[in-house]
N, C-alpha and C positions, 0 to 999 in steps of 0.2 A: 557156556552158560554157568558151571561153574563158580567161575572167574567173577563173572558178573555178579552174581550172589553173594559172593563172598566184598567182590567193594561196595557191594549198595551197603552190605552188613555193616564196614571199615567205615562208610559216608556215616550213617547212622548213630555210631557209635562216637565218633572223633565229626559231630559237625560245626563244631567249634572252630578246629583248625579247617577244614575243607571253606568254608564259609571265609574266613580269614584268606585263604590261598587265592579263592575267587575273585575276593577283593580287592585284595595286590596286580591281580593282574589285568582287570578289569582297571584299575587309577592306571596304571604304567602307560596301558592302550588309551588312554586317555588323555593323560601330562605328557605323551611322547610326542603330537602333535601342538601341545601345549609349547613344547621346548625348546622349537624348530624358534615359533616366534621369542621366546626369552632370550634363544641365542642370538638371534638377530638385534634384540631392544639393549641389548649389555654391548656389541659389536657397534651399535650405533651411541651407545654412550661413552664406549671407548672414543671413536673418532671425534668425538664433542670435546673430551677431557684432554685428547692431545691438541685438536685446533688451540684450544683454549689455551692451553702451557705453551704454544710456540705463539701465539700472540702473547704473550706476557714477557718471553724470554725477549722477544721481539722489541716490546715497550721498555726493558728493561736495559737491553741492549741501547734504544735510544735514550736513554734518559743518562745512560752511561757516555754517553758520545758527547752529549751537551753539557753535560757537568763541564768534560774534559774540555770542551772549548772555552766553557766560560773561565776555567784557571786558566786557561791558555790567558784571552782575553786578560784577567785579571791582572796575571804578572806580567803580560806589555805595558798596560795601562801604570801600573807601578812603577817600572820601570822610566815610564814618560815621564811620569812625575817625578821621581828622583833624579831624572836627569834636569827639568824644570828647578827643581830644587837648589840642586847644586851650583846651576848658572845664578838663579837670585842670589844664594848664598854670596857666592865667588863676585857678583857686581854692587850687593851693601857693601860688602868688606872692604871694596876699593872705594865706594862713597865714605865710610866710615873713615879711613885712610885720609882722604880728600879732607875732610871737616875737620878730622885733628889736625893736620898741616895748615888748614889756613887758620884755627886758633892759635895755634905757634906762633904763628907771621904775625898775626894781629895784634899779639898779647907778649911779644917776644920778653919783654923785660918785666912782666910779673907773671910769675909763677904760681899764685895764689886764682886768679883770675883763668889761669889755663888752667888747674885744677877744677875750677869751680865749674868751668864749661863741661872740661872731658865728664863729670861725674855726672851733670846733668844732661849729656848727648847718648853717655850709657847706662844710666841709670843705677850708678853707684855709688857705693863713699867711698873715700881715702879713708885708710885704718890712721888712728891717731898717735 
């Protein structure tokens, strides 16, 4: 009995901190049921945040895939053409060949008149 007299005296005295203490424990028993679900609502916005990141790695992964084919793509396609190229190139040149030979033939004995053609078939002058 004592004992009791002496903390109701303690309560009385210090009910600043008892008050305080009671209210600490009274929120704890409170937000401890609170925290069951926060932990759950943060565990569930984890698994949101990674779905999300591996769909992105995912889109990112494809977007990298198809780049890579279109350079693939691209340098066939160049490829095709430069080989297109080279064949026109390589079949004017024999035209070209062809049309000086038969100004030659044509014009055998003036050389002013085969000048005059070659420069107008290649679009140059003779230096004077």
């Amino acid at each position: 009995m004592l004992q009791l007299k002496i903390f109701w005296a303690w309560i009385k005295k210090n009910w600043k901190l008892s008050a305080l203490a009671a209210w600490t424990i009274f929120i704890w028993l409170v937000s401890r049921k609170n925290a069951d679900g926060a932990i759950q609502a943060m565990k569930a916005n984890k698994e949101s945040y990674e779905t999300q990141i591996k769909g992105l790695k995912d889109a990112h992964e494809e977007e990298i895939k198809k780049r890579e084919e279109l350079h693939l793509k691209y340098r066939l396609s160049l490829g095709k053409i430069k080989e297109k190229y080279d064949l026109e190139e390589e079949h004017l040149s024999r035209q070209k060949k062809k049309k000086v030979k038969e100004i030659i033939k044509k014009a055998k004995d003036n050389p002013d008149e085969i000048n005059e053609k070659i420069e107008n078939l290649f679009g140059f002058t003779a230096a004077d």
